[in-house]
C-alpha positions, 0 to 999 in steps of 0.5 A, spaced: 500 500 500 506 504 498 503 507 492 496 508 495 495 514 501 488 514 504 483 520 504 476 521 508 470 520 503 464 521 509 465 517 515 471 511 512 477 513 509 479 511 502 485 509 499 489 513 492 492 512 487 499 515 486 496 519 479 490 522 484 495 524 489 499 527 482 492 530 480 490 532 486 497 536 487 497 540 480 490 542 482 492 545 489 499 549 486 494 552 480 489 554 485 494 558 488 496 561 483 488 565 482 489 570 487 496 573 483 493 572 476 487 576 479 491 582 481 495 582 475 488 582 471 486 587 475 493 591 475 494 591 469 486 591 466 485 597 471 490 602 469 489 600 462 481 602 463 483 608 468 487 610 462 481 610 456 477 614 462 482 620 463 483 621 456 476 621 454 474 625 460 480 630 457 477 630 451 468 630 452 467 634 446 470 628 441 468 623 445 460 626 445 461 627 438 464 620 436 458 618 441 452 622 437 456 619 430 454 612 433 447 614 435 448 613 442 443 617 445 444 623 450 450 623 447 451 629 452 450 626 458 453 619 457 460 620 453 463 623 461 458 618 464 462 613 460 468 617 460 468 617 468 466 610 469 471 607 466 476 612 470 474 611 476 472 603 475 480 602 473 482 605 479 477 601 483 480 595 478 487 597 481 485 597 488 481 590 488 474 595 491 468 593 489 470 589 485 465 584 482 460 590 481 466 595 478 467 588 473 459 588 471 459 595 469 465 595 465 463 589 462 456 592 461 460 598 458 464 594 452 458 590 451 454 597 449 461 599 445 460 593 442 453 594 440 454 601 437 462 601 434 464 593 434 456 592 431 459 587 425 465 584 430 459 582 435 454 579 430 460 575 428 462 571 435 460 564 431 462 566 424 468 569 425 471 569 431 478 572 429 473 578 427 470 578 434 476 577 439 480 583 435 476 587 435 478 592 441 473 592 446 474 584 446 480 584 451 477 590 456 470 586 456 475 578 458 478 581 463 471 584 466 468 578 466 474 575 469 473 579 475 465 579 475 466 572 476 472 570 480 472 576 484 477 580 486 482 575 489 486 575 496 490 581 494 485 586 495 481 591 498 475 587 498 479 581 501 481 586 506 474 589 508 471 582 508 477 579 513 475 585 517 467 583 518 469 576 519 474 578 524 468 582 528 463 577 527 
């Protein structure tokens, strides 16, 4: 029994092979690996959002016009809206605040700029998936997912609050 090692299944324990233990290993070492992965998509994607936001907002009087070219209505009121969300939502990106939220909006963001700059990329997800995936909000849009769904990981402020109120509980 050298190369079984017992693991708890319920009440009783359960012999595994050396191939589980091998699996079992691989699996654990890249579960550690999540939380450094998320803090470099959140660095990396919120400096890129903060970034788009800044120079949106140093330039509102395009940004509407393009908006209004696009036929996105209140185009006065929603290009420093947009401007602003994507600052501020990089800068939260960065800090890990409010993270799974921050994500919603921004993913909800590059949808609608799919659907009004990228109409044709979007239409061809199934049919050319080369076309949708270079399209420029496709990255922006992966990497706010990516922290819609994952969350913000252990380095972040959401971790810190949370830790925080368990800790007071």
């Amino acid at each position: 029994m050298s190369s079984l090692t017992a693991i708890p299944v319920g009440m009783h324990t359960k012999p595994v092979s050396w191939p589980v233990r091998m699996y079992m290993r691989f699996s654990n070492g890249g579960a550690f690996l999540q939380s450094p992965f998320l803090l470099a998509v959140r660095l990396y994607w919120g400096w890129q959002f903060a970034q788009t936001g800044w120079g949106k907002l140093h330039h509102l009087a395009q940004i509407t016009e393009f908006f209004r070219s696009l036929g996105i209505p209140s185009a006065g009121f929603n290009a420093p809206f947009v401007s602003g969300l994507e600052f501020v939502g990089g800068l939260l990106l960065i800090a890990g605040l409010a993270s799974r939220l921050t994500g919603f909006l921004l993913a909800a963001n590059m949808f609608v700029a799919y659907w009004t700059a990228d109409h044709g990329a979007l239409l061809s997800v199934f049919s050319d998936p080369g076309k949708f995936y270079g399209a420029d909000p496709y990255t922006f849009l992966f990497a706010s997912l990516v922290v819609l769904i994952f969350g913000a990981g252990f380095f972040s402020l959401d971790a810190a609050i949370a830790k925080r109120w368990r800790n007071r509980a």
